[in-house]
C-alpha positions as CSV (number, residue, x, y, z in Angstrom):
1,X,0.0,0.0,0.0
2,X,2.8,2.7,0.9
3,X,4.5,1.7,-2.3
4,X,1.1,2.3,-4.4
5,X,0.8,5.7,-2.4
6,X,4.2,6.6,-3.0
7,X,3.9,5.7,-6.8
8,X,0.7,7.6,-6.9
9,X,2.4,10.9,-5.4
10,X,5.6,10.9,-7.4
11,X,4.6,9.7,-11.1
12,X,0.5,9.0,-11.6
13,X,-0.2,12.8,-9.9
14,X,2.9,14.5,-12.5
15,X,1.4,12.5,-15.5
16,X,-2.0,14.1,-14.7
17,X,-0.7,17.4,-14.4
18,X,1.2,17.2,-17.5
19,X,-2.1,15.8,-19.1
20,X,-3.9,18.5,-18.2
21,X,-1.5,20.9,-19.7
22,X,-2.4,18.6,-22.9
23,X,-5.8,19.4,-22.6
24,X,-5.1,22.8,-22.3
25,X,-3.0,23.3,-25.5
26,X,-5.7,20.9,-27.3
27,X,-8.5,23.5,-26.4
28,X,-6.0,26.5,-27.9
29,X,-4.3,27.5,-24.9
30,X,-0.4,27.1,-25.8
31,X,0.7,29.2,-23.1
32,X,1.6,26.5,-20.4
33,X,4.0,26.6,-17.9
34,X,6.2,23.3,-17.4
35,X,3.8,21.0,-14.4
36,X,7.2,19.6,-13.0
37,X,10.5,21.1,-12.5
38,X,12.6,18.3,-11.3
39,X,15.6,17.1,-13.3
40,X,13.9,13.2,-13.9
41,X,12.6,12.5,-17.1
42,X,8.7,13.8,-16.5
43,X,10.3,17.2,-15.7
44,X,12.6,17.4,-18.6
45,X,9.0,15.8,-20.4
46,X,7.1,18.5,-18.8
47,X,9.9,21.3,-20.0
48,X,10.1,20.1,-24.0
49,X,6.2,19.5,-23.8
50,X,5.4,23.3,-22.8
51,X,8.3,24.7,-24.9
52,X,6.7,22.8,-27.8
53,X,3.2,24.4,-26.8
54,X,5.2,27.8,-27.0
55,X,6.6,27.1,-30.1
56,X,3.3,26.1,-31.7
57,X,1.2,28.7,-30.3
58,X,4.1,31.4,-31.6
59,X,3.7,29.9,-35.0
60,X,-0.6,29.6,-34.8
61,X,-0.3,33.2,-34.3
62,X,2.0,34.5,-37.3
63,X,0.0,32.0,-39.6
64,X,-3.1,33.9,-38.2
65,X,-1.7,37.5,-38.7
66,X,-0.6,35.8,-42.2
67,X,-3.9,34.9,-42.9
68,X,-5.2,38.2,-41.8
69,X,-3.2,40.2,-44.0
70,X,-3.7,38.1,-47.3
71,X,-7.4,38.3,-46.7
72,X,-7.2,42.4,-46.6
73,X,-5.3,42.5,-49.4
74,X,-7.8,40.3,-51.8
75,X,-10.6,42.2,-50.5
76,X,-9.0,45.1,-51.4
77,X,-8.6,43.7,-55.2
78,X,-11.6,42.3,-55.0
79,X,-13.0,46.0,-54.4
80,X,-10.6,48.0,-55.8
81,X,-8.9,48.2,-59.4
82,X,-5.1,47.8,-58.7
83,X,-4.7,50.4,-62.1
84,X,-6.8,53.5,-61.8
85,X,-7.6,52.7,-57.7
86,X,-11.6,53.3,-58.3
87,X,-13.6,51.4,-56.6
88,X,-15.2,48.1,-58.8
């Protein structure tokens, strides 16, 4: 029983915490801190997993902003003739 307890406390309750954080960037939330600092694999797990998140998120926004500002500009041809600037 104290070894179950023990397993519980140091691995099963880190893998939740780091599954939340999964959750988390799932729903669109890819700002997570790390769950677990220590130097053992789940913390260097939970260190690469929320850099990743970071990484991700960074690039979901510049595709966005992208997105954004290709959109403008073919509503803008769409509306505007690119020779004489009157509107269509």
């Amino acid at each position: 029983l104290l070894i179950a307890l023990l397993f519980r406390y140091v691995v099963l309750r880190r893998i939740d915490r780091l599954e939340a954080s999964v959750r988390r960037v799932e729903g669109g939330d890819f700002m997570v801190d790390p769950v677990d600092d220590s130097r053992d694999e789940l913390g260097r797990l939970s260190r690469a997993f929320a850099g990743m998140a970071r990484t991700v998120g960074d690039n979901t926004r510049l595709l966005e902003q992208r997105v954004a500002e290709r959109t403008e500009k073919l509503e803008r041809l769409a509306h505007v003739d690119p020779l004489t600037e009157v509107f269509n």
